[in-house]
Backbone as CSV, one residue per row, in Angstrom:
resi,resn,N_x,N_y,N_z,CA_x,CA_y,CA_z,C_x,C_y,C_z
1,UNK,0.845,-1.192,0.000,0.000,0.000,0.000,0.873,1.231,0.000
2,UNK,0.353,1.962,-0.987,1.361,3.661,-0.476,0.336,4.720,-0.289
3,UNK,0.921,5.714,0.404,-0.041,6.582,0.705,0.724,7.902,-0.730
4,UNK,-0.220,8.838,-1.539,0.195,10.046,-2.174,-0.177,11.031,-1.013
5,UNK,1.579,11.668,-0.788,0.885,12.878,0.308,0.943,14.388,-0.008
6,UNK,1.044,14.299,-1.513,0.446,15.379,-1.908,0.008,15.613,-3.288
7,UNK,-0.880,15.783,-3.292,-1.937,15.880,-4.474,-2.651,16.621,-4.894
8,UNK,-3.037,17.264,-6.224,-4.460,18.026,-6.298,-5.128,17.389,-6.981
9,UNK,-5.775,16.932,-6.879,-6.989,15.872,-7.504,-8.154,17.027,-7.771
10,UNK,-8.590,18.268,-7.817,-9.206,19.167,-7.403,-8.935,19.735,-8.602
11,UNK,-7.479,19.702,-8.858,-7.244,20.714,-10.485,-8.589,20.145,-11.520
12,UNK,-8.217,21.732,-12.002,-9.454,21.516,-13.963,-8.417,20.756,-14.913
13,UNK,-7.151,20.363,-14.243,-6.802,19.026,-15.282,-7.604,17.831,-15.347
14,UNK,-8.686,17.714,-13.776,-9.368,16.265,-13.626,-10.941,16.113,-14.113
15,UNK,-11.171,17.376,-14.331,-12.665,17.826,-15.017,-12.907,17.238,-15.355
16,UNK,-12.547,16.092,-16.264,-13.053,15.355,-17.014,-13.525,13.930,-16.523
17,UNK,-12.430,13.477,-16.079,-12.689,11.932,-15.612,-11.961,11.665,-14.059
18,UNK,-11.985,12.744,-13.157,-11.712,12.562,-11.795,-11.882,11.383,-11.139
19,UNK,-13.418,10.945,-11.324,-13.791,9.738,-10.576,-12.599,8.154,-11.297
20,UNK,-12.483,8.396,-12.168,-11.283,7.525,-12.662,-10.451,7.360,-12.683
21,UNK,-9.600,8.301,-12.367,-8.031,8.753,-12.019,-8.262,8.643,-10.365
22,UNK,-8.722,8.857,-9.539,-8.981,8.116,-7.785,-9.140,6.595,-8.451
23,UNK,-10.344,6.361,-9.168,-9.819,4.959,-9.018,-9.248,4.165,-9.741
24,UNK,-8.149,4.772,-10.387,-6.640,4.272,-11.034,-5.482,4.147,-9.995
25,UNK,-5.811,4.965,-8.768,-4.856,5.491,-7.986,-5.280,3.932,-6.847
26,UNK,-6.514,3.978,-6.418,-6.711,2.944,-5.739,-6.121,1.124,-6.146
27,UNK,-6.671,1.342,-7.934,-6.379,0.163,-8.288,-4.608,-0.220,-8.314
28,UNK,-4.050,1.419,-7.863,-2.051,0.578,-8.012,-1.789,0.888,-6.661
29,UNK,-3.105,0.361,-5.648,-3.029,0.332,-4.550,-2.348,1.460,-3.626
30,UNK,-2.856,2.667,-4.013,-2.503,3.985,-3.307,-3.742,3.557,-2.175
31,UNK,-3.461,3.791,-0.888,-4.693,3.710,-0.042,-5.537,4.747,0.624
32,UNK,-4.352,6.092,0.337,-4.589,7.313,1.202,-4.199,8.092,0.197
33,UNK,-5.051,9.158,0.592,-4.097,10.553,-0.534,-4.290,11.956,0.153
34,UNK,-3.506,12.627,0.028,-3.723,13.953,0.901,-3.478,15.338,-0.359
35,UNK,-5.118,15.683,-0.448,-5.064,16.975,-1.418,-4.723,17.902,-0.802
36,UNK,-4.256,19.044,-1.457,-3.906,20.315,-1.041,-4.684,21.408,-1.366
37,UNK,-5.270,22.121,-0.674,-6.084,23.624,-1.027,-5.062,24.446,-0.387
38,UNK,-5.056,25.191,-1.552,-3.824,26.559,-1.341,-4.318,27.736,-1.594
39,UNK,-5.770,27.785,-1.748,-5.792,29.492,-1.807,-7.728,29.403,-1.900
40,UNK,-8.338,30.536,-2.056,-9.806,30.607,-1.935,-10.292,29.935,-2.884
41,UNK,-9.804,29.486,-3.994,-10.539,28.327,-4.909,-10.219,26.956,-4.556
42,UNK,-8.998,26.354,-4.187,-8.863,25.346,-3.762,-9.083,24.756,-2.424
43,UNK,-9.218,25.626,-1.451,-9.319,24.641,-0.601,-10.994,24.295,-0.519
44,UNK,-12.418,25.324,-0.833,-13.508,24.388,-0.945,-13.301,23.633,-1.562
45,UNK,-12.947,23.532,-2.966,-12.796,21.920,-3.683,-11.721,20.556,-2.570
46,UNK,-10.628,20.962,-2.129,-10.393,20.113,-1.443,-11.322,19.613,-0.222
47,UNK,-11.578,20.332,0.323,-12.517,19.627,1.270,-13.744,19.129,0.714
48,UNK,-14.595,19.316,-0.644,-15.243,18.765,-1.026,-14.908,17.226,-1.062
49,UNK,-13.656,16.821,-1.319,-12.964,15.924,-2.131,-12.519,15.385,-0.977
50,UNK,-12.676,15.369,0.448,-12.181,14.918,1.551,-13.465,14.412,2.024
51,UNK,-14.580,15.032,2.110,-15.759,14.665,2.571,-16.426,13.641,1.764
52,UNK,-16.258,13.723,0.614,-16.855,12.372,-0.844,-15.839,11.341,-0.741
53,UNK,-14.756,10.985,-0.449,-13.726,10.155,-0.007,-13.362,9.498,1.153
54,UNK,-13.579,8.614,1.493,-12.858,8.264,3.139,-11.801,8.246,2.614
55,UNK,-11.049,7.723,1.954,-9.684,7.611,2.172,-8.413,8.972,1.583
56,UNK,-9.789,10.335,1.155,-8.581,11.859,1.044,-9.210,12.334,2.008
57,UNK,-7.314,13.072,2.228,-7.635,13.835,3.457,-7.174,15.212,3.113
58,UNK,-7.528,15.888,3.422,-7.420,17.464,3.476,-6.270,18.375,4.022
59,UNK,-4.894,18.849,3.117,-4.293,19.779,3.858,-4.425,21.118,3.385
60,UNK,-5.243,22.126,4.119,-5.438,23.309,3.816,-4.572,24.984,4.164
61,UNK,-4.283,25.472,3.337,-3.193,26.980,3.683,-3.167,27.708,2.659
62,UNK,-2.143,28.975,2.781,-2.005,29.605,1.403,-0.560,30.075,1.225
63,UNK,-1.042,29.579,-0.106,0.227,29.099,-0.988,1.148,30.481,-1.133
64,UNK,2.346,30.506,-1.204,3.220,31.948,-1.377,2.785,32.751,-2.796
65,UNK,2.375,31.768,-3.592,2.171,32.716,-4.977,1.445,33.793,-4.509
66,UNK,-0.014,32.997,-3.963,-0.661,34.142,-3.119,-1.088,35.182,-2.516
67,UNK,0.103,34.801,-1.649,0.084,35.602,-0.457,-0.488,36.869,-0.915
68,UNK,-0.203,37.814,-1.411,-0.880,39.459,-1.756,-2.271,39.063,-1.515
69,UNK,-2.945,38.461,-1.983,-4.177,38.061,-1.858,-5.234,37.724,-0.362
70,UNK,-4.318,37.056,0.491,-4.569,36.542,1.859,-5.331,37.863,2.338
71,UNK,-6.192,37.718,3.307,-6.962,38.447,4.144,-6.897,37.667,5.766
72,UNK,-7.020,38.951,6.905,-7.279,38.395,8.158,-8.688,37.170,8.360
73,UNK,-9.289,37.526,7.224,-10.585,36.517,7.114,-10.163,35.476,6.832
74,UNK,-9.404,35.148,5.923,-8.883,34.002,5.195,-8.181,32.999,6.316
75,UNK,-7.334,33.873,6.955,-6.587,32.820,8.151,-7.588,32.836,9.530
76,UNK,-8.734,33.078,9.667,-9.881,32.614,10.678,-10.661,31.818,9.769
77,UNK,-11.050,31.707,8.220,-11.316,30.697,7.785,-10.917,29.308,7.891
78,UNK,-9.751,29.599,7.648,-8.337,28.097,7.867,-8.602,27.699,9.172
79,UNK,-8.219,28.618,10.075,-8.558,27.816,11.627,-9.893,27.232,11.865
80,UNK,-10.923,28.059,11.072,-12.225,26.673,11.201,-12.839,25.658,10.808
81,UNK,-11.895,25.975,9.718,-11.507,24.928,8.870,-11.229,23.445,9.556
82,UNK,-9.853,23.905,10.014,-8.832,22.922,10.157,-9.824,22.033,11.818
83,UNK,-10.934,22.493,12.092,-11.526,21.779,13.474,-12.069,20.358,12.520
84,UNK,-12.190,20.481,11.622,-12.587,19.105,10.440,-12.283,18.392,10.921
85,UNK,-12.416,16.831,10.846,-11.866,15.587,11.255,-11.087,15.350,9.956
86,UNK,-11.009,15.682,8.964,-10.593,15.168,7.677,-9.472,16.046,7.068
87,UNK,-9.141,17.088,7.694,-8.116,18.074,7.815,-6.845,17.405,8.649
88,UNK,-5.502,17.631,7.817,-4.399,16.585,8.507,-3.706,17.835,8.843
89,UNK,-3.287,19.049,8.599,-2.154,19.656,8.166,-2.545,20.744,7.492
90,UNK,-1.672,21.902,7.972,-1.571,23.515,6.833,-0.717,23.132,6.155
91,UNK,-1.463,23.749,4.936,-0.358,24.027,3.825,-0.841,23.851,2.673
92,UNK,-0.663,24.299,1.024,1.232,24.361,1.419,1.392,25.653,1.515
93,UNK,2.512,25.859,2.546,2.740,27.501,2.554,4.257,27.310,2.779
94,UNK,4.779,28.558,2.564,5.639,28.264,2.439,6.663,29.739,1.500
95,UNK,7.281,29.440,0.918,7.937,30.925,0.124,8.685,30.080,-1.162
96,UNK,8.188,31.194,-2.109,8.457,30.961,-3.868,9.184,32.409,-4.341
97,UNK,10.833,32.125,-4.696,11.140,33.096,-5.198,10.877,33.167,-6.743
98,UNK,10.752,32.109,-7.146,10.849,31.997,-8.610,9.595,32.230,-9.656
99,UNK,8.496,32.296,-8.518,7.158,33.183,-9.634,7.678,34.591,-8.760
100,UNK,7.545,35.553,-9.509,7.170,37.060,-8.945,5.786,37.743,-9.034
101,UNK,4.909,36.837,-8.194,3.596,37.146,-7.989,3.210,37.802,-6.567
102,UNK,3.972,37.816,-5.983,3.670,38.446,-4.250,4.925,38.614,-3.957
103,UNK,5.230,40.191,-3.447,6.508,40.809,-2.711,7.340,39.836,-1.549
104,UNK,8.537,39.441,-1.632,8.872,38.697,-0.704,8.014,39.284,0.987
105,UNK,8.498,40.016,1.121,7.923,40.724,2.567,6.732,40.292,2.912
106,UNK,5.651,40.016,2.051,4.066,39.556,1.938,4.316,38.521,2.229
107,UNK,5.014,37.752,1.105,5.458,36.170,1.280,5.810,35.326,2.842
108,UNK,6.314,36.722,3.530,7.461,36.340,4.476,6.299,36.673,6.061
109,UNK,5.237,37.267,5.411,4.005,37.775,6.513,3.167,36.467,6.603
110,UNK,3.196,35.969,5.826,1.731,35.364,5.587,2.165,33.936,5.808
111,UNK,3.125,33.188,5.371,3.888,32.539,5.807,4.283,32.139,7.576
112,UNK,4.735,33.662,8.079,4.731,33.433,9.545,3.376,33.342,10.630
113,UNK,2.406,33.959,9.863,1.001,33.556,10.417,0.315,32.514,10.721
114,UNK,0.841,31.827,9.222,0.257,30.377,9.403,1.316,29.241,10.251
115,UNK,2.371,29.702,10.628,2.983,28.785,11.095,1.991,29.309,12.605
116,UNK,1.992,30.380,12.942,1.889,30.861,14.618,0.295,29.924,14.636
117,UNK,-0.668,29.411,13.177,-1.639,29.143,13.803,-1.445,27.694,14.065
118,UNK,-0.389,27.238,13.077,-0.124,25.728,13.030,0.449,25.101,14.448
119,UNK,1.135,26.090,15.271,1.386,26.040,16.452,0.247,26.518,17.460
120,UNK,-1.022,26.930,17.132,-1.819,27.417,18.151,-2.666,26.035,18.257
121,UNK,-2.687,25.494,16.808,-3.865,24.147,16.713,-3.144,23.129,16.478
122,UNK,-1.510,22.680,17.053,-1.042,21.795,16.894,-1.015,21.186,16.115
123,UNK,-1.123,21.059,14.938,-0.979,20.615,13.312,0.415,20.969,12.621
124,UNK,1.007,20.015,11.828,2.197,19.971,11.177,1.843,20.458,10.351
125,UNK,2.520,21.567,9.161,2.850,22.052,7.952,3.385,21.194,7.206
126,UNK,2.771,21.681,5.960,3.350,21.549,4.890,4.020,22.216,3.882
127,UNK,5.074,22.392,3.576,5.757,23.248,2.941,6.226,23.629,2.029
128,UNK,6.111,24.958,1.008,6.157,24.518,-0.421,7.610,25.606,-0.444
129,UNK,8.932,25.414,-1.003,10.227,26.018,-0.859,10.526,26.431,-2.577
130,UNK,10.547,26.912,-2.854,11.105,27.300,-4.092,11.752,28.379,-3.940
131,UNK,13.419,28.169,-4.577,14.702,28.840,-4.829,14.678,29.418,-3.590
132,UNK,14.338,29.434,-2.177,13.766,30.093,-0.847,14.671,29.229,0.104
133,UNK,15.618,28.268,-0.448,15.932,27.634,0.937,16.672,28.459,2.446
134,UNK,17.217,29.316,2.230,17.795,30.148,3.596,17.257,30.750,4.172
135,UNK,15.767,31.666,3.228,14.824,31.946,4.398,13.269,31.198,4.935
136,UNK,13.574,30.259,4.026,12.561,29.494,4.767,12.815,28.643,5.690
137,UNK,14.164,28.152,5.902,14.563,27.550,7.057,14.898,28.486,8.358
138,UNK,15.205,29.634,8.154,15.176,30.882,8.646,13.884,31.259,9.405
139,UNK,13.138,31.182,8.249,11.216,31.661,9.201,10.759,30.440,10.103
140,UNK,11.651,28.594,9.585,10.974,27.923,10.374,11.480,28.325,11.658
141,UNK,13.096,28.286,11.238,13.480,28.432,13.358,12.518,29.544,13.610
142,UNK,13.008,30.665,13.405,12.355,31.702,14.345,10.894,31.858,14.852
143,UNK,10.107,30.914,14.006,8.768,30.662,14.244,8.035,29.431,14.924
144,UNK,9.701,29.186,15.149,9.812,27.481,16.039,8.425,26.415,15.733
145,UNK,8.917,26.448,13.883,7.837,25.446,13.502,8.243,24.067,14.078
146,UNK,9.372,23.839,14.440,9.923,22.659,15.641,8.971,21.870,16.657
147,UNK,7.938,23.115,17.240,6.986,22.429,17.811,5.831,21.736,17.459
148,UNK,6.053,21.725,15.824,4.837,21.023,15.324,4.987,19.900,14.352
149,UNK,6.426,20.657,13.517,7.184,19.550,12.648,6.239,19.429,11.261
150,UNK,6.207,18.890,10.352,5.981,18.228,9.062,6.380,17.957,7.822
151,UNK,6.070,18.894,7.173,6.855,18.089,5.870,7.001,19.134,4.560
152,UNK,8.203,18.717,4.667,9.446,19.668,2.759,8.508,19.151,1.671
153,UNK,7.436,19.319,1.544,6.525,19.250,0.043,8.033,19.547,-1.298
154,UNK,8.290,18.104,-1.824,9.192,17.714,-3.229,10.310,18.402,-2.810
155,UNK,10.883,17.895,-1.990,11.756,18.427,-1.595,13.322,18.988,-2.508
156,UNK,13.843,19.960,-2.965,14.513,20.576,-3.673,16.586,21.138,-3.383
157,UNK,16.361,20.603,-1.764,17.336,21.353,-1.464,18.579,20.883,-1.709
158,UNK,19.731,21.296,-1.264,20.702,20.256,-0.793,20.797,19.391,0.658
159,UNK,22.074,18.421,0.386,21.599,17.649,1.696,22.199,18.497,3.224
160,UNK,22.670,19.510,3.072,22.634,20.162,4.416,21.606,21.147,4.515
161,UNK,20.573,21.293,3.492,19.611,22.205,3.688,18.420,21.113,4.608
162,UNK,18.787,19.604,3.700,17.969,18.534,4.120,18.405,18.598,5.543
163,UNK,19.231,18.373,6.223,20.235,18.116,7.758,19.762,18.994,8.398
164,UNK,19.256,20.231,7.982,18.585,21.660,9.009,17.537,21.056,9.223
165,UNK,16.656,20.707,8.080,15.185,20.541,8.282,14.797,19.306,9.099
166,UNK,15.714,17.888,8.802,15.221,16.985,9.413,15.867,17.466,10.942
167,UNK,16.668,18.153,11.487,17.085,18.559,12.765,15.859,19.206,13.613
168,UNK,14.827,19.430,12.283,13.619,20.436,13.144,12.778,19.835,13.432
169,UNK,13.050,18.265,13.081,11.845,17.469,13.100,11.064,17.312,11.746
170,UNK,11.094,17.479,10.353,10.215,17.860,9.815,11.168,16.554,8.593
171,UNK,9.794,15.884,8.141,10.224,14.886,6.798,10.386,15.507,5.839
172,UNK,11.139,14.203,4.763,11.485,15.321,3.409,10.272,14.377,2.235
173,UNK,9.763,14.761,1.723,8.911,14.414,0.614,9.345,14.489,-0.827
174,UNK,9.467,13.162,-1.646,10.052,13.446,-2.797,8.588,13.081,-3.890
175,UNK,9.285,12.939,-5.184,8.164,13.094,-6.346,9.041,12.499,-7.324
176,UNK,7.963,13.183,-8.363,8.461,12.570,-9.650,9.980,12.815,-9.814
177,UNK,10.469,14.165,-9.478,12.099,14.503,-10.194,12.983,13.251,-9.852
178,UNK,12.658,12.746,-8.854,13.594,11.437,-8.249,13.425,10.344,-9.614
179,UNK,12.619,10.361,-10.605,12.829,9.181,-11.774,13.617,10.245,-12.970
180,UNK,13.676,11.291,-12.554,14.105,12.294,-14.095,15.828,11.944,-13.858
181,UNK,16.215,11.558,-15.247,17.732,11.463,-15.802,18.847,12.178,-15.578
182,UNK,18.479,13.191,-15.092,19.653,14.418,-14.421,19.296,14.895,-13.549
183,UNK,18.083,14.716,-12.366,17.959,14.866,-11.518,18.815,14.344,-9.788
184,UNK,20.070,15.178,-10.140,21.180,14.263,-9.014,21.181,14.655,-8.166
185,UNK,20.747,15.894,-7.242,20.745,16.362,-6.093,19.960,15.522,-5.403
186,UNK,17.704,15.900,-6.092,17.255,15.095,-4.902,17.269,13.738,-5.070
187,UNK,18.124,12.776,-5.663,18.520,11.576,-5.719,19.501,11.116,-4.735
188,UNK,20.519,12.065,-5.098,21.784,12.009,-3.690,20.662,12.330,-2.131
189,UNK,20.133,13.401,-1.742,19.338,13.407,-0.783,18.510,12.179,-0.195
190,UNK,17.766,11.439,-0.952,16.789,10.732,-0.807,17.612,9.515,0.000
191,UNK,18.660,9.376,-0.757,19.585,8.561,-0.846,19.912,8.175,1.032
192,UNK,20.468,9.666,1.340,20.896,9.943,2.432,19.929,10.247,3.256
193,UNK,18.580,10.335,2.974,17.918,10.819,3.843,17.037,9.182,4.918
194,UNK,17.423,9.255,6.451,16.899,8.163,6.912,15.303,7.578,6.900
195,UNK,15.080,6.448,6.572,14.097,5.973,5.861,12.252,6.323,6.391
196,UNK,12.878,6.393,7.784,11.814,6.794,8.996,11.633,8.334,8.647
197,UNK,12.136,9.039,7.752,11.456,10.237,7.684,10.719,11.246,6.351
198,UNK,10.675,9.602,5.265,11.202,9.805,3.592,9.205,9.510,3.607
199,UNK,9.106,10.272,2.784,7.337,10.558,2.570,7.466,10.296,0.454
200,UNK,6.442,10.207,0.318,6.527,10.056,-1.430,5.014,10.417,-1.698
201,UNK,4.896,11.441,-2.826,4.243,12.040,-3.305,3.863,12.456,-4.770
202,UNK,3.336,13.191,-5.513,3.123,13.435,-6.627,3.115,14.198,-7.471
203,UNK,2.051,15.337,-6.734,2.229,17.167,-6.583,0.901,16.584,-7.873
204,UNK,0.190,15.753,-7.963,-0.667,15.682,-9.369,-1.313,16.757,-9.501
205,UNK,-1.586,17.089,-10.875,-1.330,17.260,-12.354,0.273,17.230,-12.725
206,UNK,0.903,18.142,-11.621,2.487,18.121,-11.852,3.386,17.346,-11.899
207,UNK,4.802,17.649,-12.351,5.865,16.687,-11.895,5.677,15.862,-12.298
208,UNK,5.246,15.062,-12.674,5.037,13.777,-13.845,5.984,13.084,-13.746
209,UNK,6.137,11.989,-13.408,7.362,11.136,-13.234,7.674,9.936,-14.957
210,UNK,9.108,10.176,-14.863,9.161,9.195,-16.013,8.759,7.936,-16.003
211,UNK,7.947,7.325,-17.003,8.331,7.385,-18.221,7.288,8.025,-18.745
212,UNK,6.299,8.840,-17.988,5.225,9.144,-18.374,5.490,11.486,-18.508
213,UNK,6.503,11.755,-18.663,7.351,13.173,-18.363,6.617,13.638,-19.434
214,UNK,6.099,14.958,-18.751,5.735,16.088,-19.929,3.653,15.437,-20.105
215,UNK,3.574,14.624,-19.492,1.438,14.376,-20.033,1.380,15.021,-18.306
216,UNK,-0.092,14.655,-18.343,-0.706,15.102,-16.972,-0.380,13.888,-15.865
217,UNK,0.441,14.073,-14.801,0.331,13.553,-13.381,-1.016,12.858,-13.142
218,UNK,-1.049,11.800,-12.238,-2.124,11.651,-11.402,-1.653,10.979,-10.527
219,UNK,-1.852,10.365,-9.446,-1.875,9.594,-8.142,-1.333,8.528,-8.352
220,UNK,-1.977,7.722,-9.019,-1.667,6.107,-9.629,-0.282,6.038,-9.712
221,UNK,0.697,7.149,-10.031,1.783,7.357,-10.222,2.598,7.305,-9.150
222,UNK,2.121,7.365,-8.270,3.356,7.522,-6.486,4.175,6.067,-7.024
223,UNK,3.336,5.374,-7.408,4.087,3.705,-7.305,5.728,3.953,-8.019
224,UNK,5.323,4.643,-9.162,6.442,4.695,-10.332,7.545,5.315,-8.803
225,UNK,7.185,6.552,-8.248,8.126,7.442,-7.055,8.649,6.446,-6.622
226,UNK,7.705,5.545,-5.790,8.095,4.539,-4.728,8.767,3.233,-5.375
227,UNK,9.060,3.134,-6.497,10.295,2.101,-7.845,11.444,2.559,-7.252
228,UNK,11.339,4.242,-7.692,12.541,4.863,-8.035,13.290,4.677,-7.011
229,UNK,12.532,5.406,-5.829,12.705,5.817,-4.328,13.721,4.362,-3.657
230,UNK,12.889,2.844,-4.164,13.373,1.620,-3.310,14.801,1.422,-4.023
231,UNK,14.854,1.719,-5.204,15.986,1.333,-6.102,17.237,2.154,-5.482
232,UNK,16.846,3.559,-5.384,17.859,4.489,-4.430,18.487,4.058,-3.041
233,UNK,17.366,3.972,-2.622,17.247,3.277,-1.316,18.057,1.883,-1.119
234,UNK,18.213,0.961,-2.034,18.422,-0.333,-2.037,17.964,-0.849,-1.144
235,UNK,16.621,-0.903,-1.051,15.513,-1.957,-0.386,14.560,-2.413,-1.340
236,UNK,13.577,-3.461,-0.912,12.574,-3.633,-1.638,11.500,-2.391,-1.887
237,UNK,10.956,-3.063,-3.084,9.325,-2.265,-3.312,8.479,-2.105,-2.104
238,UNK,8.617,-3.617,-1.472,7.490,-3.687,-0.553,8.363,-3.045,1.052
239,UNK,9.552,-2.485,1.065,9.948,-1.729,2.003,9.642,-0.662,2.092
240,UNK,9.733,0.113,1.029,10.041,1.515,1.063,8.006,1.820,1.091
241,UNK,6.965,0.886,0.508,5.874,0.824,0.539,5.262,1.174,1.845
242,UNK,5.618,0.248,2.574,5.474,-0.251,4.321,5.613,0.782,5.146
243,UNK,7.349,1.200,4.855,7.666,2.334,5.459,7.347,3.745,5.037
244,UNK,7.124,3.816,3.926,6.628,5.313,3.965,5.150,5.504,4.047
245,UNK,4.356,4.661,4.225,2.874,4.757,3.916,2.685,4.783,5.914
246,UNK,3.928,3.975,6.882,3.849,4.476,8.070,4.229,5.617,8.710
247,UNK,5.071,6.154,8.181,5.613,7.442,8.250,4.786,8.666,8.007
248,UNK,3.873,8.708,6.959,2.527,9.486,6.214,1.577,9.225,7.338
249,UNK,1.157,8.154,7.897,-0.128,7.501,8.918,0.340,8.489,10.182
250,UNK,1.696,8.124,10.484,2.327,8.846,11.917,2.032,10.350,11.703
251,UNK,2.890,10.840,11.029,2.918,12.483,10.834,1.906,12.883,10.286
252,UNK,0.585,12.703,9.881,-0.531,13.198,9.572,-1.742,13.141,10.357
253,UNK,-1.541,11.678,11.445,-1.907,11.524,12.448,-3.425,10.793,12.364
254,UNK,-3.289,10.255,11.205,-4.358,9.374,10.163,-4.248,7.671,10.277
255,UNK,-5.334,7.109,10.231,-5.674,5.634,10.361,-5.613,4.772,9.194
């Protein structure tokens, strides 16, 4: 069994045949999946998609592209949100230098909010890092996301950016780039990263893992991650399966 722990099943890539792509994902024995709502259109659809599902669960926040957008309403939405039973986790939030859609400073506001609520309602983050690694490891200390811990959404960094984060408590989550041909950093990472803290994911519509690179993502696909992932790893299929689908159950805090 593997769990996808991050997903949008919610995108207008699935408009069409959603109910089929969940159960493509079921049939290569994905058992759990955790969508992401990142901003005022996605997270009602995610929680739609949590409530029609027992087995998706809901991580809700807002995303850095965002941020300009966020309102004080928006983050008392999230917190009443998150009283759901089907709600695992904020996020993804996090900081993106590489769209220039919201002023870092915004980025860097809105970001520290949601950690202060992720620590008020005891819930782990989820985290989305792009070209951002020094100050987002930066906003976690100082915002001592430590006390809540979760998880490097596709994780990008190097392995001492990896060594900060798992020091904070927080797993690293890989994806498709781990099957791409010149993808050697988060390969070396994964590599090194201890097995008890290695999560596998999708980012669907995105990231598309080979041999399927460049069409639309879906879920069904973690398996191809979790090939790559055991082969890195040098364990079995049915190891890296076991163990990361317990690791996802633990830190999400899900049955």
């Amino acid at each position: 069994m593997l769990v996808d722990t991050h997903t949008h099943l919610d995108a207008q890539q699935f408009d069409e045949d959603r109910e089929e792509t969940i159960a493509r994902a079921v049939e290569q024995g994905v058992t759990r999946l955790i969508n992401i709502g990142f901003n005022r259109e996605t997270i009602p659809t995610t929680m739609k998609l949590a409530e029609t599902y027992d087995f998706i669960y809901a991580a809700i926040g807002w995303h850095p592209q965002d941020a300009i957008t966020m309102k004080d309403e928006d983050l008392d939405w999230i917190a009443e949100l998150c009283r759901h039973e089907k709600v695992v986790a904020i996020g993804e939030i996090g900081l993106d230098y590489y769209w220039d859609t919201s002023p870092k400073d915004v980025q860097h506001a809105v970001f520290r909010k949601q950690i202060g609520l992720a620590r008020e309602l005891g819930m782990p983050v989820v985290i989305h890092n792009r070209d951002a690694h020094e100050d987002t490891i930066r906003i976690l200390r100082e915002e001592k996301a430590h006390e809540v811990g979760g998880v490097m959404h596709s994780f990008s960094g190097s392995w001492e950016t990896a060594k900060l984060c798992l020091n904070m408590g927080f797993h690293l989550s890989f994806g498709g780039p781990i099957t791409f041909k010149n993808a050697k950093q988060p390969k070396e990472v994964l590599k090194q990263t201890p097995i008890d803290r290695l999560l596998l994911e999708t980012d669907a519509p995105y990231l598309t893992p080979h041999p399927y690179r460049g069409k639309r993502n879906e879920s069904a696909y973690v398996n191809l991650v979790a090939e790559a992932a055991a082969e890195l790893k040098g364990v079995s299929f049915q190891e890296i399966a076991e163990k990361t689908t317990r690791n996802a159950l633990e830190r999400f805090g899900i049955q």
